[in-house]
N, C-alpha and C positions, 0 to 999 in steps of 0.2 A: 300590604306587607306587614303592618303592624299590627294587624288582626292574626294575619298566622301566629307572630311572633307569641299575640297574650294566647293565642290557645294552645299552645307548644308549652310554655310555661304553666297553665293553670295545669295541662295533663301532667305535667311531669311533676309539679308539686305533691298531686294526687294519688301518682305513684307514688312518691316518695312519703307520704305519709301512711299509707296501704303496709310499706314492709317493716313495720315494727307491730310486735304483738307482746301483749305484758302481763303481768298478775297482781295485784296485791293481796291476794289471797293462798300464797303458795307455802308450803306444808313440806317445812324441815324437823327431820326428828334426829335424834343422836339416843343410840344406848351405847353405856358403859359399864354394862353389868359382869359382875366375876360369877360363875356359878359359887351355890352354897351363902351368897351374901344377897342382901338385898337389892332389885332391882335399881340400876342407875339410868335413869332416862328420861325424857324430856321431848315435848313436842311443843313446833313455833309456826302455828295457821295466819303468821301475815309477813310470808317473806314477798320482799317485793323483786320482781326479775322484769327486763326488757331483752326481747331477741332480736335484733336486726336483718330482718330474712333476706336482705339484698347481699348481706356478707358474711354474715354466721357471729356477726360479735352479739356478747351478753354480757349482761351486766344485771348484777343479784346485793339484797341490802336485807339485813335481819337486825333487827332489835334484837339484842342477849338478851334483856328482860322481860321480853315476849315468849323465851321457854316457858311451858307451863309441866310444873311435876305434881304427882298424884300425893307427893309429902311436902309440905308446905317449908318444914325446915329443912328439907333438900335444896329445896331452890334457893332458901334465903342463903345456904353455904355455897352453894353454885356462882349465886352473884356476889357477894362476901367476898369468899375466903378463894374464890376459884379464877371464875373470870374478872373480879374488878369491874365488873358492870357500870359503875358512875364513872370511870375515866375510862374503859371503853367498851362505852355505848353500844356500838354495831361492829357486825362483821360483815366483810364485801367480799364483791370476788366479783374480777376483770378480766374478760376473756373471748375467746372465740372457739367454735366449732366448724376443727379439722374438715373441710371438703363438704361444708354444707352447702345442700340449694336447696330449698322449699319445691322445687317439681320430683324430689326423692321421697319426698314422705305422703306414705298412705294411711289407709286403716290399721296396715301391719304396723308392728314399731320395726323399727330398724336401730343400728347400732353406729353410733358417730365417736368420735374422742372430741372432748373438752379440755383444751388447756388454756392457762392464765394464771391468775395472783390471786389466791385465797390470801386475804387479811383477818385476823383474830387474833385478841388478845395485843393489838397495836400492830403486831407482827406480820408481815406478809412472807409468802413464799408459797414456789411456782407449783401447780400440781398439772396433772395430768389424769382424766378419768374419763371413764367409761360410761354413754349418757345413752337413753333409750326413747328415740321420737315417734312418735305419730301424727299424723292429721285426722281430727275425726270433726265431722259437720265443719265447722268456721274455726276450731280451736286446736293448736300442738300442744300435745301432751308429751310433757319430759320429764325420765324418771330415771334414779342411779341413785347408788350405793356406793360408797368408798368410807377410806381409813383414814383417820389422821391421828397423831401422835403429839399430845398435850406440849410437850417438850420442844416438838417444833417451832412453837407458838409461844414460848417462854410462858406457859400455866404452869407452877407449880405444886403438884401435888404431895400434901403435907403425908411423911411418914407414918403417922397413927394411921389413915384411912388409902395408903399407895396397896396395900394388897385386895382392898376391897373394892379397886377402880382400874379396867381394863387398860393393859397398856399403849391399845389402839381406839381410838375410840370410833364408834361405826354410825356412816351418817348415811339416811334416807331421803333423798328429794324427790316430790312428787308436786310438780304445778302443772296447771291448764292455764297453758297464757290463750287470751283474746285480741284480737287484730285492734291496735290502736285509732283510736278515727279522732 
């Protein structure tokens, strides 16, 4: 009987460890550009995400300082003057996907809702967005675009440069998580 009992246990550890899949490699961009003014945008190659495939929760962590912009005194005012980058560090976001199960994703993407607690800028508040899965070989691929509004987030953007920075500003996520072992 105690022999069933350890191999009932080591299996279900083993599942249990099988349904999380993760990145540290995962590729958030944000443009904020107005036409007529010079591009506002920025990309961050080490967001870290975990997806929990037994129940759809996720959870996402980005260095602010890990934007990288093609003008170097953009970013220095990005961190400065914008987000406060040294008192806060990261932005998270707490959540789950709406009516996920891992036996729904194939090579196609399909379309799920994501909601939860984007935090930025110290600030959290709830969103809801629109996310695009696949399974291709051993890895989901998840990719979405949405809005957020600097204001939400208590960033203040300084009047000299508020016409030269969209009042939405538009974020691209694209990770390849891999099955955790």
């Amino acid at each position: 009987m105690k022999y069933i009992l350890l191999i009932l246990t080591v299996c279900a550890s083993i599942n249990l460890s099988a349904q999380k899949y993760f990145t540290k490699t995962g590729i958030t961009d944000f443009k904020a550009s107005v036409e007529a003014f010079e591009p506002v945008e920025a990309t961050n190659k080490s967001t870290t995400v975990i997806l929990d495939t037994s129940n759809g929760n996720i959870a996402g962590l980005l260095f602010v300082k890990a934007f990288h912009f093609e003008i170097a005194l953009m970013q220095e005012h990005f961190n400065e003057s914008y987000m406060d980058s040294d008192m806060f560090p990261k932005a998270k976001f707490k959540g789950s996907i709406k009516d996920f199960s891992i036996d729904k994703l194939s090579e196609t993407s399909k379309t799920f809702t994501l909601i939860g607690l984007l935090e930025v800028h110290g600030k959290s508040k709830p969103i809801e967005i629109v996310v695009n899965l696949c399974k291709k070989d051993s890895k989901i691929l998840l990719t979405s675009m949405f809005g957020v509004k600097p204001e939400d987030y208590g960033i203040k953007i300084p009047s000299i440069v508020r016409e030269k920075i969209a009042k939405t500003i538009n974020i691209t996520l694209d990770y390849e998580l891999i099955e955790k072992k």
